[in-house]
N, C-alpha and C positions, 0 to 999 in steps of 0.2 A: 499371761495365759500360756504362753508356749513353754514357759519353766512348769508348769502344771501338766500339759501333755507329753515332756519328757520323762518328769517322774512317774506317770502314770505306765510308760511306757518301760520304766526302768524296773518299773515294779511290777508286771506283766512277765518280764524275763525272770524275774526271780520267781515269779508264780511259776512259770512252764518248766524251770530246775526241780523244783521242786517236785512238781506235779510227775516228770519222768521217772523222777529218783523213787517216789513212792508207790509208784506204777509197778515199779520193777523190782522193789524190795519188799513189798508190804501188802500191798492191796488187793487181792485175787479177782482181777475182773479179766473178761474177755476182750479179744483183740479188737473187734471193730466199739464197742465202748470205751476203750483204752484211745483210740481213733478220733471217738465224740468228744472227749475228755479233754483232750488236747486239741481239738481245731478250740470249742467252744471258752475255754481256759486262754488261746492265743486271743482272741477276739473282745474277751470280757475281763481278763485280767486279774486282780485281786479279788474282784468279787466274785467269778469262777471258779477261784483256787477256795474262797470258803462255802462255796455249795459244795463244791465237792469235798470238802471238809469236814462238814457235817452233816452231808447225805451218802457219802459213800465212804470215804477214805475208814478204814478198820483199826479203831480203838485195839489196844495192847488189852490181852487175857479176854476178847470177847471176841467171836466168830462173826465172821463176815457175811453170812446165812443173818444168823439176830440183829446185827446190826440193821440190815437194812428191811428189817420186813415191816417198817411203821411205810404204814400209806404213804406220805409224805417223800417219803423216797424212791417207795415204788415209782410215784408220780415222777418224781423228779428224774429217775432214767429213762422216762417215758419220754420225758420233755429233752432231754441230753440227746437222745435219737436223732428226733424232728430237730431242735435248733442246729446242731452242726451241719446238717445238709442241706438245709432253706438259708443258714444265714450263710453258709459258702457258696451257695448259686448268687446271691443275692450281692455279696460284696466282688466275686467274680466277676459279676454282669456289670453293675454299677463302673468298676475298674475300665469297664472294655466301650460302655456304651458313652463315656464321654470324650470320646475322641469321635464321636458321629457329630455333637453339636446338636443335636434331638431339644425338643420340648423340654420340661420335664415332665408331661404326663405321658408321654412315649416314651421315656425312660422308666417309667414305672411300671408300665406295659413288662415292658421287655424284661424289665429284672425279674418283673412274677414268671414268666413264663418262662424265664432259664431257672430259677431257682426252685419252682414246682418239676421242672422236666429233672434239673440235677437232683433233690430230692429224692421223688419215686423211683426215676432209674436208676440212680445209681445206690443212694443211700440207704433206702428202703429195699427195691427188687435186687440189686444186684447183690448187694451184698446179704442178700437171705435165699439165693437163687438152688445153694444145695439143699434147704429145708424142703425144697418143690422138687426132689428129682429131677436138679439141671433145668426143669421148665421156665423159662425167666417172663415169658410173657404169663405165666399161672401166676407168678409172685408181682408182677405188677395188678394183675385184677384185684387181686389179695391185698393188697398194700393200698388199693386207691382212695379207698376212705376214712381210714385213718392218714394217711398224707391229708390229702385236701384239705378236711379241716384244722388239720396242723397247720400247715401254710396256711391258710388265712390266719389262722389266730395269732401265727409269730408277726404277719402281713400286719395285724391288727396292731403293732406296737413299733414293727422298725421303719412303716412307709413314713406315720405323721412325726419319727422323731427323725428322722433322713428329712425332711422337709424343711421343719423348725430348725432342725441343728444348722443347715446350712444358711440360713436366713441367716445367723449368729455368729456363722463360720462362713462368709464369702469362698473363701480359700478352698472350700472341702468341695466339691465337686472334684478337683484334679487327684488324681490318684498318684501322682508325683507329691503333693503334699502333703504334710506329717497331722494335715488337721481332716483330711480325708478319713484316715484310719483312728484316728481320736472318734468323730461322728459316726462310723460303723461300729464300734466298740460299745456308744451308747447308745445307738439302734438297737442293737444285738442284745442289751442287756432290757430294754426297754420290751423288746418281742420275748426272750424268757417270760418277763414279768405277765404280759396279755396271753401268751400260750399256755400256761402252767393250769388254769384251771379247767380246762376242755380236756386236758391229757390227763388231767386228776380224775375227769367224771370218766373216760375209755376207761381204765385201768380198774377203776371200780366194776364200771359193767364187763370188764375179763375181755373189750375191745382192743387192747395192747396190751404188751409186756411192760415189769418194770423194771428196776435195778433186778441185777443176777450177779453168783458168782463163778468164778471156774475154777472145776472139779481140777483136783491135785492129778499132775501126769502121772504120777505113782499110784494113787485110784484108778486114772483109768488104764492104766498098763495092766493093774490085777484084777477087774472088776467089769474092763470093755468088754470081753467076748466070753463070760462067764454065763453059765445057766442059769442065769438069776430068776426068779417066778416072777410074772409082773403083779403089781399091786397096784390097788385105785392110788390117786393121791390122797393125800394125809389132810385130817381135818383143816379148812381154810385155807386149803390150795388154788389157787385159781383154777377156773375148773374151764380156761380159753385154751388149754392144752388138748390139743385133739389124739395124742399119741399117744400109744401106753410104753409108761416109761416104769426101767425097775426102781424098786423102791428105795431114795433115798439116792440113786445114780442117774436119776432123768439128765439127759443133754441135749443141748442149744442155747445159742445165742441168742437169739432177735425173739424167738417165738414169734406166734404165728401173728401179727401185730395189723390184723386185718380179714385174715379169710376166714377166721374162724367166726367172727364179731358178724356176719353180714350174712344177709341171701339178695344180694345185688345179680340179679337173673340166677341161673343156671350154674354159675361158675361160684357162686357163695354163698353153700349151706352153714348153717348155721347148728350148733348146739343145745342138746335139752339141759334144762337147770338139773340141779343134784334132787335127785327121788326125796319124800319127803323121810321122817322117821331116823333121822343122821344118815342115811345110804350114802353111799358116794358112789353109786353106779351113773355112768357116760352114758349118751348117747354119740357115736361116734359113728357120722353118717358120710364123713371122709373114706369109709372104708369101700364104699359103694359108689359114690358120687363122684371122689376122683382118686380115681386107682394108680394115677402117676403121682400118689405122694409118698414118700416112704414113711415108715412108721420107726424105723432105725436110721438112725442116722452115724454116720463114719467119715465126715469132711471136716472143713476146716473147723465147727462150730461143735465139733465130739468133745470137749476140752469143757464146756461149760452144765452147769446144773441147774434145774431151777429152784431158789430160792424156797424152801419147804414153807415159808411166812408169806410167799409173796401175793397171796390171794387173800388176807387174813379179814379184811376189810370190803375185798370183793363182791357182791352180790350174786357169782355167779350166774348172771345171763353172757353169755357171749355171743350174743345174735339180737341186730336189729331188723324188723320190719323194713322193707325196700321203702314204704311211704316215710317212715323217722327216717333213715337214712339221709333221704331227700332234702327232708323237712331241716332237720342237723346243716348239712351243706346250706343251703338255702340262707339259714339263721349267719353261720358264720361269714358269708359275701354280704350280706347286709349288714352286717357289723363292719365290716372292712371299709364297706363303702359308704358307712354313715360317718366313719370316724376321716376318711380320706377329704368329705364333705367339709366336716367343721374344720381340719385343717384348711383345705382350701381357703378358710373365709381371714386367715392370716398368711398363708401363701399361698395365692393365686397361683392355680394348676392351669398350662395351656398345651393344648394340642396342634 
């Protein structure tokens, strides 16, 4: 078994070689995706390097726009988001909480709650904090329900195999040993596997972003500060975009992977659907409702486009009712907690 978890591990390195080298030579993504890519690739290994293989990485003589506008990949940088920042709180926390000698349902406690805190803060709000005009408590309101039920659904896959694995692997509770990070690696590939279909259904209903690519610095040196006339988006655009962006040069990263999807009180208005009759006129009630958001953007995230395909599948609603909302949250903690259950009943959970 340990000649198993060294190749496994040797073959990880040659994922992350690779994964850089194509990052920097070939593949037009954005910096904090380029970030998700490689935590989630360090973690998952061979089987990261072929998601990303063929949900993002950009085939020779085809753009990287067509490339990724099948659902499926949208989805899948939906899901690339959320798992590198839940499964690095999560392996973080685990690292640090067993030198306390804890339960292990107080361990479990704890990982949720550093890896939902590292998440939202940092993964989510922080790194989307110039989309909100600097406001970082605005992009945390914005980001909280698309987190949550992220985290649980990744929760739904890495608690009961962090549980079994170690029952198999004595050894792996110590984060000194090499079967530690073996059992995180198939945590992590195991919560991929239980998240992927909740961040499929957002991405549909235009509640998150999904794969993007980034505009050429040569684009935007000619094209940034240019007169350009704004245009609706282009048939089958996601329509969770609350900015009018010009035609064919919209920019950002993360999009709005939350504030636009919600009217969770006062802080998140929500979007009308596309007029009927092929229209593509907005309702864009950001303009009113919160006037510290910029409508242009010029920070770190000017560099990126969005995807003209990436809504092609979308249903354009990008707003739920506060009671679905609820209702959503509500579904995914009892899923969490059902599945925590039937573990239990092969490893006894004690507090």
């Amino acid at each position: 078994m340990l000649a198993l978890i060294i190749a496994w591990y040797a073959l990880t390195a040659l994922s992350l070689v690779y994964l850089v080298w194509d990052l920097t030579t070939n593949t037009p993504t954005g910096t904090v995706m380029k970030l998700a890519w490689f935590l989630v690739v360090a973690y998952t290994g061979p089987v990261g390097l072929a998601v990303y293989w063929f949900s993002c990485r950009k085939p020779k003589g085809v753009s990287h726009d067509d490339f990724i506008k099948d659902h499926w990949k949208q989805a899948t940088g939906s899901l690339l988001h959320c798992v590198a920042g839940d499964a690095t709180g999560i392996i973080l926390s685990a690292a640090v909480v067993f030198h306390f000698g804890l339960s292990n349902g107080l361990d479990l406690i704890i990982e949720y709650l550093t890896a939902f805190v590292f998440g939202l803060l940092i993964f989510q709000a922080l790194f989307m904090i110039k989309m909100y005009n600097g406001n970082y408590w605005l992009a945390v309101r914005k980001t909280f329900f698309a987190e949550t039920v992220s985290m649980n659904c990744v929760m739904l896959g890495m608690f009961p195999a962090m549980l079994l694995l170690k029952k198999v692997f004595p050894d792996s509770d110590s984060p000194y040993q090499i079967e530690f990070w073996f059992v995180m690696s198939l945590a992590t590939i195991a919560g991929m596997i239980t998240a992927y279909p909740i961040n499929s259904w957002m991405v549909k209903r235009g509640l998150k972003h999904g794969m993007m690519s980034a505009k050429p610095k040569s684009a935007d040196a000619h094209a940034g500060h240019s007169a350009m006339p704004m245009q609706p988006p282009p048939a089958g655009h996601d329509s969770h975009q609350d900015m009018p962006m010009a035609h064919d040069h919209g920019s950002h990263e993360h999009g709005h992977e939350g504030h636009d999807m919600s009217k969770m009180g006062h802080d998140m208005p929500g979007m009308t659907e596309h007029s009927g009759h092929g229209s593509h006129e907005h309702a864009m009630p950001m303009e009113h409702s919160e006037p510290e958001m910029k409508h242009e953007y010029h920070g770190d995230m000017s560099d990126m486009k969005m995807d003209s395909g990436a809504g092609e599948h979308a249903h354009h609603s990008a707003s739920l009712p506060l009671p679905h909302m609820l209702g959503v949250i509500v579904g995914t903690f009892a899923l969490l907690f059902l599945a925590i259950w039937l573990t239990s009943l092969a490893v006894p959970i004690r507090f």
